[in-house]
MDTraj code that builds the backbone (N, CA, C; nanometers):
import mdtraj as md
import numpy as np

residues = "UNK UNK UNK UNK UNK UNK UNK UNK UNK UNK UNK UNK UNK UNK UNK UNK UNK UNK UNK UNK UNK UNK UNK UNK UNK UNK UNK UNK UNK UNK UNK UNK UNK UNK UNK UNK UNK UNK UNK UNK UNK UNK UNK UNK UNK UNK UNK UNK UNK UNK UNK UNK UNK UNK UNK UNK UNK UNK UNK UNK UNK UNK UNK UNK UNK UNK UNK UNK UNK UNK UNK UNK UNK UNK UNK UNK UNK UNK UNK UNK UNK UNK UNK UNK UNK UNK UNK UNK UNK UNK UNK UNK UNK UNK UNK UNK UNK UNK UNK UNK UNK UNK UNK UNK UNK UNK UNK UNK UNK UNK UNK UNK UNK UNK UNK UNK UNK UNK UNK UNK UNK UNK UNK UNK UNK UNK UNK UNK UNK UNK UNK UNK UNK UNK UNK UNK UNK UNK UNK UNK UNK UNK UNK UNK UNK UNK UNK UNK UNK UNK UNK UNK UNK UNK UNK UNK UNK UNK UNK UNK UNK UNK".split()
xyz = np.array([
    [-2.3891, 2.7387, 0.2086],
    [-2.3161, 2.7670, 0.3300],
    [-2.2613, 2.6414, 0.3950],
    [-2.2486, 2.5347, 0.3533],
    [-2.2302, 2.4015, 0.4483],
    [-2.1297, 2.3706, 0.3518],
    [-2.0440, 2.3321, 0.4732],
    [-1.9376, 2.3158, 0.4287],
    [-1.8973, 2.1327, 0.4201],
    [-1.8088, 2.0656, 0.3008],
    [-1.7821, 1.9367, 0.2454],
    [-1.7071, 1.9230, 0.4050],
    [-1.7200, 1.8076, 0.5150],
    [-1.6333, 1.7912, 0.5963],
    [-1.5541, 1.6481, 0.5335],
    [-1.5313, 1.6032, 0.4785],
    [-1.4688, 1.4870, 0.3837],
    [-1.3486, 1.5724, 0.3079],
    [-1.3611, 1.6894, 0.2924],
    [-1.2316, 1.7461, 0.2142],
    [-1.1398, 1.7490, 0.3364],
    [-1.2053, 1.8112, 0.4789],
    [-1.1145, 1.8105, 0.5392],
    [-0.9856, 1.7543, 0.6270],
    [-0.8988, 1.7324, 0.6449],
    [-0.7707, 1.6916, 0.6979],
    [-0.8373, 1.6605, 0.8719],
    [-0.8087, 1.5164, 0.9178],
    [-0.8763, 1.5025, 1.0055],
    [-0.7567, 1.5315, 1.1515],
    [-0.7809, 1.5944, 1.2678],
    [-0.6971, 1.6288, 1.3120],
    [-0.6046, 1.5414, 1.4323],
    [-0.6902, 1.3872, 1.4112],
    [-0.6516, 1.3205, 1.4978],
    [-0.5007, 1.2388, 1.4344],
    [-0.4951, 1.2574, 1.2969],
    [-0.4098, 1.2311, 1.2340],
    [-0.2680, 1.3305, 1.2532],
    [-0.2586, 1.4749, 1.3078],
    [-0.2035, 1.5160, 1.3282],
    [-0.0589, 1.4941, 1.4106],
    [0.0709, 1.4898, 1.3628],
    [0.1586, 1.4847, 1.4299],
    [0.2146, 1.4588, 1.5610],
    [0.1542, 1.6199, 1.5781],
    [0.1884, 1.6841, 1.6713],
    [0.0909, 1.6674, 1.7969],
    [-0.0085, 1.5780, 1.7228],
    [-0.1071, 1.5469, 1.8592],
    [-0.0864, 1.3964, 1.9119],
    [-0.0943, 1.3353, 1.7890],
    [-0.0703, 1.1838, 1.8324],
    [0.0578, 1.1466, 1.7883],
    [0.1895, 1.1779, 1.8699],
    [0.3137, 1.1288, 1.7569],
    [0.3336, 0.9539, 1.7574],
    [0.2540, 0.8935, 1.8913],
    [0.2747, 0.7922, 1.9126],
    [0.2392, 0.6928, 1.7563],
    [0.1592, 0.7441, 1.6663],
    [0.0364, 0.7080, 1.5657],
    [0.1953, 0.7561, 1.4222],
    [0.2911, 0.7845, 1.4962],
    [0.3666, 0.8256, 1.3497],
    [0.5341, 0.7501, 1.3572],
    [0.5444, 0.7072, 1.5106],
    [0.6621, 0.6317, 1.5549],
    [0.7088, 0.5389, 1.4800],
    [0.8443, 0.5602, 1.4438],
    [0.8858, 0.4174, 1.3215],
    [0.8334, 0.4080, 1.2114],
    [0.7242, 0.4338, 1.1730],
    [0.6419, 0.4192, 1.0739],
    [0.7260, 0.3952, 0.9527],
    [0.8196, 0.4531, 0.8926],
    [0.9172, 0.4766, 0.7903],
    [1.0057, 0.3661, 0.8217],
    [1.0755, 0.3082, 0.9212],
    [1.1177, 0.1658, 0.8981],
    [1.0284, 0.0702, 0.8939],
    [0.9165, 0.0695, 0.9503],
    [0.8141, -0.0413, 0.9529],
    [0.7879, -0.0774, 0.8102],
    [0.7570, 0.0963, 0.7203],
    [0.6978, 0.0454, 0.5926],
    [0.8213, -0.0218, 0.5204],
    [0.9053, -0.0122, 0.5233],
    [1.0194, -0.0735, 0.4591],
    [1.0587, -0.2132, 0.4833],
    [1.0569, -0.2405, 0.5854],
    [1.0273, -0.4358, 0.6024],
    [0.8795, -0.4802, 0.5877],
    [0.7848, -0.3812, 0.6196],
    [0.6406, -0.4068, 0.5550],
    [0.6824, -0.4624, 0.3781],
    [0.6823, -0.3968, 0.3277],
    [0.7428, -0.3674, 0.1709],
    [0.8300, -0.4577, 0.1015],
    [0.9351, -0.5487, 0.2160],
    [1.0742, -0.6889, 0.1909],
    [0.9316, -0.7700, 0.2026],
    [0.8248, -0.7658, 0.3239],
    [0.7327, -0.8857, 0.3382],
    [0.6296, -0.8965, 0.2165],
    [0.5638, -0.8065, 0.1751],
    [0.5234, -0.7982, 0.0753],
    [0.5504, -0.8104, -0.0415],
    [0.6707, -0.8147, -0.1022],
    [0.7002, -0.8252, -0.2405],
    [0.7115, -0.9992, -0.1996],
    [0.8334, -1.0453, -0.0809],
    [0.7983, -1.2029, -0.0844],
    [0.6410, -1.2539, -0.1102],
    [0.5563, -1.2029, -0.0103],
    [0.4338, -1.2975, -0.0441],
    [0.3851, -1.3065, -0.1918],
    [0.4097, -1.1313, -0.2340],
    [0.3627, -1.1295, -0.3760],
    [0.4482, -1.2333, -0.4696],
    [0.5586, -1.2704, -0.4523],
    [0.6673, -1.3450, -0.5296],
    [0.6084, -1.5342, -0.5053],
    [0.5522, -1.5245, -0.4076],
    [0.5344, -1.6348, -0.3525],
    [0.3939, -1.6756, -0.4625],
    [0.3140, -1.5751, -0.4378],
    [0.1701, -1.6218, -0.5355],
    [0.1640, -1.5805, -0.6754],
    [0.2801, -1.5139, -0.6983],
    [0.2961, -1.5261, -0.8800],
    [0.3876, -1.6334, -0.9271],
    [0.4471, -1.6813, -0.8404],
    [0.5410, -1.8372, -0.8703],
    [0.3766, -1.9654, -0.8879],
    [0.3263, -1.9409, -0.8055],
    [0.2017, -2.0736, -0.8207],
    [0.1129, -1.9822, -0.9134],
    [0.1074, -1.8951, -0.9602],
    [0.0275, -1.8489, -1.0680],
    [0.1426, -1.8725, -1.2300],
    [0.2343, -1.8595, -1.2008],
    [0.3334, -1.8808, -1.3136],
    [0.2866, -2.0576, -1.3241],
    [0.3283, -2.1327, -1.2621],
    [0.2898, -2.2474, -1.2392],
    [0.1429, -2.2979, -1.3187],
    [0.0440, -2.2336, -1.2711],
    [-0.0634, -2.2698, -1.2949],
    [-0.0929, -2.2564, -1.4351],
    [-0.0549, -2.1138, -1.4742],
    [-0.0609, -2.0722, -1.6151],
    [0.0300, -2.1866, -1.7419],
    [0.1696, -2.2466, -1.6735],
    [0.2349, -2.2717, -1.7262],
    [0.1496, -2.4388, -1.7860],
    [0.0757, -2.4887, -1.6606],
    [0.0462, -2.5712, -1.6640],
    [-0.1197, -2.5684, -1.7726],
    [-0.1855, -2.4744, -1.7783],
    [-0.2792, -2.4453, -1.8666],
    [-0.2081, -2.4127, -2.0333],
    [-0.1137, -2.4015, -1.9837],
    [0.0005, -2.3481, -2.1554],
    [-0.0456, -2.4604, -2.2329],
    [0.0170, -2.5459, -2.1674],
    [0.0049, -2.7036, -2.1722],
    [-0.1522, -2.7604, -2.2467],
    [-0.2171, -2.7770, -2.1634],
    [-0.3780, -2.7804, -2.2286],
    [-0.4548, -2.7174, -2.3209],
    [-0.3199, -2.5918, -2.3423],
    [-0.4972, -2.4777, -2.4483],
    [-0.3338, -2.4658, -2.5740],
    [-0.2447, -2.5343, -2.5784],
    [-0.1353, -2.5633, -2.6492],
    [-0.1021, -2.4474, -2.6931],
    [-0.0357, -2.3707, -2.5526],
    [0.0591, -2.2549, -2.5414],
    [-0.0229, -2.1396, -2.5651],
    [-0.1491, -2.1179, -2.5622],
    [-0.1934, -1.9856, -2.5821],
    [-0.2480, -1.9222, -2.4540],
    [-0.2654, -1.9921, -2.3418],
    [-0.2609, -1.9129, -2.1971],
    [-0.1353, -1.9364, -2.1862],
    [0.0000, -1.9221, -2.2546],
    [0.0963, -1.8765, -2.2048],
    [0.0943, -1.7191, -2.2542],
    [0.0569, -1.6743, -2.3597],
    [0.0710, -1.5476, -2.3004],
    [-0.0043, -1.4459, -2.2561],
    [-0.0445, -1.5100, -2.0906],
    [-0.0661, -1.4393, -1.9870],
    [0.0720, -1.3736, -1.8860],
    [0.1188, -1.4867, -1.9194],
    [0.2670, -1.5269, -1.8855],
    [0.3679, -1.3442, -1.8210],
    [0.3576, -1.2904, -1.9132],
    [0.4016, -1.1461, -1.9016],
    [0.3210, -1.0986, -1.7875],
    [0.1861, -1.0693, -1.8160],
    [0.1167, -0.9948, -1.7204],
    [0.0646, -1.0371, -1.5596],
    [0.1512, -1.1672, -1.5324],
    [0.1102, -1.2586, -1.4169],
    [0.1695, -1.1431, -1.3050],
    [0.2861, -1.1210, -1.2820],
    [0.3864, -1.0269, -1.1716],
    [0.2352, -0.9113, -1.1718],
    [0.2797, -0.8537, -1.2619],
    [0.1743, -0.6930, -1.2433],
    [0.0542, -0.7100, -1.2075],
    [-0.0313, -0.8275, -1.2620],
    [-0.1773, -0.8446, -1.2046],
    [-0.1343, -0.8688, -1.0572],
    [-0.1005, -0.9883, -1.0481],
    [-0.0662, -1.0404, -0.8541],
    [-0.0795, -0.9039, -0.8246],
    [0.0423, -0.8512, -0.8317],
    [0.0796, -0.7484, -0.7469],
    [-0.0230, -0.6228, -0.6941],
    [-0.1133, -0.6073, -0.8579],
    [-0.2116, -0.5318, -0.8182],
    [-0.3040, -0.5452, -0.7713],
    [-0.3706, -0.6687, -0.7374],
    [-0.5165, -0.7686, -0.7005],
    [-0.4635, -0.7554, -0.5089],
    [-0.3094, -0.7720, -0.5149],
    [-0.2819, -0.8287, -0.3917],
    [-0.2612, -0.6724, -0.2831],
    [-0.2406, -0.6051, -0.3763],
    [-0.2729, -0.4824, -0.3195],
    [-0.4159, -0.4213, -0.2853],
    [-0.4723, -0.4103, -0.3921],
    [-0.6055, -0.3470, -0.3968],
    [-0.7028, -0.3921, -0.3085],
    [-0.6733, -0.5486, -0.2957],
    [-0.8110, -0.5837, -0.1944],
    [-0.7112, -0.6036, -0.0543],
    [-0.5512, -0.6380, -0.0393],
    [-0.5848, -0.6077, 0.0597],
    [-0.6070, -0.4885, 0.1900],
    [-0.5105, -0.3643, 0.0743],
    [-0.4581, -0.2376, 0.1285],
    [-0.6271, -0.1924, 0.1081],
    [-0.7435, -0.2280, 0.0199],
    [-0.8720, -0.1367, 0.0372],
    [-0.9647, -0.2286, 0.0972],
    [-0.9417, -0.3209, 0.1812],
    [-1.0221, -0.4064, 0.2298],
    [-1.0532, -0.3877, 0.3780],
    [-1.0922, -0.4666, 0.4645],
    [-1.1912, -0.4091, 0.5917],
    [-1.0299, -0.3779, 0.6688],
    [-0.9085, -0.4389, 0.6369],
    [-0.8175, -0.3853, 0.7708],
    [-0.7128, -0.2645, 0.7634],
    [-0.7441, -0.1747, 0.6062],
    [-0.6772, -0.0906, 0.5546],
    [-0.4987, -0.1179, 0.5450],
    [-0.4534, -0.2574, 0.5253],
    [-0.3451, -0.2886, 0.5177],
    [-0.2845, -0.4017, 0.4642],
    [-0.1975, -0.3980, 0.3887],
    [-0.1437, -0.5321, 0.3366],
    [-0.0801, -0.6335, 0.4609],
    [-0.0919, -0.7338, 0.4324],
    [-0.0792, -0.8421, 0.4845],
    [0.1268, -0.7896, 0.5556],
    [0.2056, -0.7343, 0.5244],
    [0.2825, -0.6943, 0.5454],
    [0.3057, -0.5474, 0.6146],
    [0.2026, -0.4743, 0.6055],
    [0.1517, -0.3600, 0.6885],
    [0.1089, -0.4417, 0.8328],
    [0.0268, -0.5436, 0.8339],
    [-0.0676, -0.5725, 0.9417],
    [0.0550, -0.6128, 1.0432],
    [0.1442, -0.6968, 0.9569],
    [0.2812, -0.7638, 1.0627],
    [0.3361, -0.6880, 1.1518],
    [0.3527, -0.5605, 1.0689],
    [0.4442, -0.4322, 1.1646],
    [0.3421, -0.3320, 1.1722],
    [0.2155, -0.3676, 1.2213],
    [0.1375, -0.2668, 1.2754],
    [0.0891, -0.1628, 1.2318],
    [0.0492, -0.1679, 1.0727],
    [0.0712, -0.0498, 1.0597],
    [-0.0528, -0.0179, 0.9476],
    [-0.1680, 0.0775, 0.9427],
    [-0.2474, 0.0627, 0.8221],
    [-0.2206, 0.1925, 0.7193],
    [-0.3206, 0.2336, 0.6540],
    [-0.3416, 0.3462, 0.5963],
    [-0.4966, 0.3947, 0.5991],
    [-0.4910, 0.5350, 0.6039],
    [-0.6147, 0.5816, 0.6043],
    [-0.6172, 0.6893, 0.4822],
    [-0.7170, 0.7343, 0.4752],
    [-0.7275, 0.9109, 0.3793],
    [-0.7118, 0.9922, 0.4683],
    [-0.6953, 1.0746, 0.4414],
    [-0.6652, 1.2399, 0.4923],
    [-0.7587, 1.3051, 0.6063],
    [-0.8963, 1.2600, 0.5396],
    [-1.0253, 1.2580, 0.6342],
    [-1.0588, 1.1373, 0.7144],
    [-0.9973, 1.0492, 0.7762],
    [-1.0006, 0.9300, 0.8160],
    [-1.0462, 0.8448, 0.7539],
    [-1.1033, 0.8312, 0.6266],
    [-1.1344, 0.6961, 0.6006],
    [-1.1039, 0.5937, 0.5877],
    [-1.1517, 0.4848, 0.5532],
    [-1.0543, 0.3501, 0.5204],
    [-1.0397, 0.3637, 0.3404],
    [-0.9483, 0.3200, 0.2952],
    [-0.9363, 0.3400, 0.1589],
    [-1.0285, 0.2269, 0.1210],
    [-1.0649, 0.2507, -0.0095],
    [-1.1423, 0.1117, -0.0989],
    [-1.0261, 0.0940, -0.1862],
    [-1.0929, -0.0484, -0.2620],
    [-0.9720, -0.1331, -0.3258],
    [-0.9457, -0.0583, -0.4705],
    [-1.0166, 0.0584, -0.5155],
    [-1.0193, 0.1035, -0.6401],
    [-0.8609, 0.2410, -0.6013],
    [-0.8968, 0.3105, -0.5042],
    [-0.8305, 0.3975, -0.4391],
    [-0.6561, 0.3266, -0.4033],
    [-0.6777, 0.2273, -0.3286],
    [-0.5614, 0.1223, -0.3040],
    [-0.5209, 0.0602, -0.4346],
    [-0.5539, 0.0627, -0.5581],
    [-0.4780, 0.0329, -0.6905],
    [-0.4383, 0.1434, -0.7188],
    [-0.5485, 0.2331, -0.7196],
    [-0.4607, 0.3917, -0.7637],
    [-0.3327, 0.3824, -0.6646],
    [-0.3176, 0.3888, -0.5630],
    [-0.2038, 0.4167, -0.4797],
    [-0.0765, 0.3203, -0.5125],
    [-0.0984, 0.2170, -0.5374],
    [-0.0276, 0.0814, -0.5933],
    [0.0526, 0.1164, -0.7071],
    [-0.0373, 0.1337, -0.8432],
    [0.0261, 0.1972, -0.9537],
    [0.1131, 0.3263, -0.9300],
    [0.0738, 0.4007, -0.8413],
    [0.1403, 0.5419, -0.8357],
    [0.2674, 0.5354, -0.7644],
    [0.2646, 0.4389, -0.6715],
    [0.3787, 0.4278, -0.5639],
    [0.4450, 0.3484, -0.7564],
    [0.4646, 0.1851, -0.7789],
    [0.5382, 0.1517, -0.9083],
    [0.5608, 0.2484, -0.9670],
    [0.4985, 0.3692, -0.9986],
    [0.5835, 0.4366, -1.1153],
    [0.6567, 0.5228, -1.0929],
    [0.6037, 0.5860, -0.9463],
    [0.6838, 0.7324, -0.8912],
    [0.8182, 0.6186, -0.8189],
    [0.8478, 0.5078, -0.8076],
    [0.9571, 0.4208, -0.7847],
    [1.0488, 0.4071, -0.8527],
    [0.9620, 0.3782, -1.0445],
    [1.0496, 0.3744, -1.1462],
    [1.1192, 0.5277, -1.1945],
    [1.0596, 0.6073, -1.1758],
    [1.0908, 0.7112, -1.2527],
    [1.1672, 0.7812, -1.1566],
    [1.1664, 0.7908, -1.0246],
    [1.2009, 0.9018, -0.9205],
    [1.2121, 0.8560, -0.8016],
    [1.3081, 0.6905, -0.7821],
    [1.3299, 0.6446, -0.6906],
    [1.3765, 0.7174, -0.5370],
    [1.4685, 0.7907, -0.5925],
    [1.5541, 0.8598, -0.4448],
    [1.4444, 0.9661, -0.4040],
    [1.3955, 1.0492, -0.4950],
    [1.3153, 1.1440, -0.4951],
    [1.2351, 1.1060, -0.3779],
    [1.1591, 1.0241, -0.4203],
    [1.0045, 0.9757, -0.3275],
    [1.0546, 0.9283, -0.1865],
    [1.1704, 0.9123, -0.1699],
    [1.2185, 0.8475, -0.0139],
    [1.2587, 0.9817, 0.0551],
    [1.3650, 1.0517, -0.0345],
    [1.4191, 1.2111, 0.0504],
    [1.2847, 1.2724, 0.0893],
    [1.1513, 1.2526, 0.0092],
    [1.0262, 1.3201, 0.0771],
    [0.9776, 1.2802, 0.2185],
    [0.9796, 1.1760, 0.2217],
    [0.9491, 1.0998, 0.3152],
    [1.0073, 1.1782, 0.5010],
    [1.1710, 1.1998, 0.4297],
    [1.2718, 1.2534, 0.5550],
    [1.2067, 1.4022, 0.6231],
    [1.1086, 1.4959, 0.5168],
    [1.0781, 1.6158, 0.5484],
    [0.9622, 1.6179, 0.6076],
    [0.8817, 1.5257, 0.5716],
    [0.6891, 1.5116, 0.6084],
    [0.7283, 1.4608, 0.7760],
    [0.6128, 1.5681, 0.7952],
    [0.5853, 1.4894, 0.9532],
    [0.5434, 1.3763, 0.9838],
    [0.4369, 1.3804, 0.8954],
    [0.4098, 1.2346, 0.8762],
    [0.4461, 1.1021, 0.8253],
    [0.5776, 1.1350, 0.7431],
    [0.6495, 1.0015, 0.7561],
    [0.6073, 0.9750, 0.5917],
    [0.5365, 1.0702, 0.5554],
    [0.4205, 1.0413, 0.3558],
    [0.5310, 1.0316, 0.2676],
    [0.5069, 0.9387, 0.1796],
    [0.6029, 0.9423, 0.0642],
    [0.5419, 1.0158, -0.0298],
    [0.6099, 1.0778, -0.1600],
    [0.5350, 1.1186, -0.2542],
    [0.4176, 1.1087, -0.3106],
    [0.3840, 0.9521, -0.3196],
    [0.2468, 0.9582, -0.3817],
    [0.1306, 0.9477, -0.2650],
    [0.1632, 0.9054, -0.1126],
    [0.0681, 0.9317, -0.0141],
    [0.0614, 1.0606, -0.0347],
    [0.0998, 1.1906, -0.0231],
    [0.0769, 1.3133, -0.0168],
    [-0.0079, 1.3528, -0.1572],
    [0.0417, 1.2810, -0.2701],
    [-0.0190, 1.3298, -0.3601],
    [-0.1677, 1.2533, -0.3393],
    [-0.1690, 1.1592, -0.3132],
    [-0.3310, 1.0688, -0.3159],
    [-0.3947, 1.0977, -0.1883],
    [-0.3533, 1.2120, -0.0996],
    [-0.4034, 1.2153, 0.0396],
    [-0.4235, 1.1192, 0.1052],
    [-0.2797, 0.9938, 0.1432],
    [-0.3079, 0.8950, 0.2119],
    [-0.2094, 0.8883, 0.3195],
    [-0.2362, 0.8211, 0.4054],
    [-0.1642, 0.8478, 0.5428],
    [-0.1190, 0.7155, 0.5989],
    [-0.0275, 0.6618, 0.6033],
    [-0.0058, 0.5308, 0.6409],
    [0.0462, 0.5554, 0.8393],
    [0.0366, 0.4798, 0.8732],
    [0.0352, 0.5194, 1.0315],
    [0.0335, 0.3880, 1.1119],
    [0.0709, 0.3730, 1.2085],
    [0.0748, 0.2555, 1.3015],
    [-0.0769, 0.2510, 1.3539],
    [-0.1125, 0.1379, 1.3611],
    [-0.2825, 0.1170, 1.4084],
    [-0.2955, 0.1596, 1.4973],
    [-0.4084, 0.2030, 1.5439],
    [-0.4385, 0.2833, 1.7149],
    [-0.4641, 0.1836, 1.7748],
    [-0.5317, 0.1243, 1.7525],
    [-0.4605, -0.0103, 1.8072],
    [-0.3535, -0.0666, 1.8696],
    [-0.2642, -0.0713, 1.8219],
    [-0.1806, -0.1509, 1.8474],
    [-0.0641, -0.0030, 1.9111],
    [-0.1006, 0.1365, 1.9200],
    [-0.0075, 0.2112, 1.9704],
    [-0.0914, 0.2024, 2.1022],
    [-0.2131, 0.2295, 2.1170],
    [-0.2649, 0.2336, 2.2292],
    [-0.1910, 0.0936, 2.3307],
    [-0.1312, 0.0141, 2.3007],
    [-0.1193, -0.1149, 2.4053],
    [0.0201, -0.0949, 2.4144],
    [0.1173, -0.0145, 2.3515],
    [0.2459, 0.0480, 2.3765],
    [0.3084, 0.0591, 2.5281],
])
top = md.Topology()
chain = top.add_chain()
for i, resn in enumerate(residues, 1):
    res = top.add_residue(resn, chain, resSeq=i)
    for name in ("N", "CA", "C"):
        top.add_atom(name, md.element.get_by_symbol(name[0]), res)
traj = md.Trajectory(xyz[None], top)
């Protein structure tokens, strides 16, 4: 008779209750997203670097890491920081903005790679797709937030001082 309260949809997340918690959100993530690919560009250039420079010492055979430098960054730089204590990438945090689950939680960094990979591929395969979703959700969810039950949202925080 007891019912899972973790499946359920938490209601403070709701729209229609807190819209202040859903304001902008959809341009924010989008210069969130210009800031983020720079930083990520920024620490796979000194990882290209570094590698290039180990090429050197192990006579070219940590060069081919070389390929997989972009995709690791990108995913390390996601995972810990989108599942880490502030539920947001370093480009989320700028424009205010984190992610939670469905049931309020904070995501972990295993959950925040799943979301990482899913956003890259539902990008590659079904670019326009995943944005026109975005225009219908109340919440502002792109395709793979809805599919991974994740909720990206402006911090209460930082709406509360609005």
């Amino acid at each position: 008779m007891s019912q899972d309260l973790s499946a359920q949809p938490n209601p403070f997340f709701d729209p229609y209750l807190n819209p202040a918690l859903f304001d902008g959100v959809r341009k924010k993530r989008v210069f969130a997203s210009i800031f983020d690919i720079i930083a990520i560009t920024i620490v796979s250039a000194i990882a290209y670097f570094v590698v290039g420079f180990l090429g050197i010492l192990t006579l070219g055979l940590a060069w081919l890491l070389l390929p997989a430098i972009w995709p690791l960054v990108a995913l390390a730089y996601t995972a810990f920081s989108l599942g880490g204590f502030s539920s947001a990438t370093p480009g989320m945090r700028a424009f205010g903005l984190e992610m939670r689950l469905n049931n309020g939680a904070r995501p972990y960094p295993l959950f925040a790679a799943i979301h990482a990979l899913l956003f890259y591929f539902s990008v590659t395969v079904l670019s326009p797709f995943i944005l026109i979703v975005s225009l219908f959700s109340d919440q502002k969810r792109l395709l793979h937030d809805i599919l991974l039950g994740a909720v990206i949202m402006n911090s209460p925080v930082d709406s509360l001082h609005r």
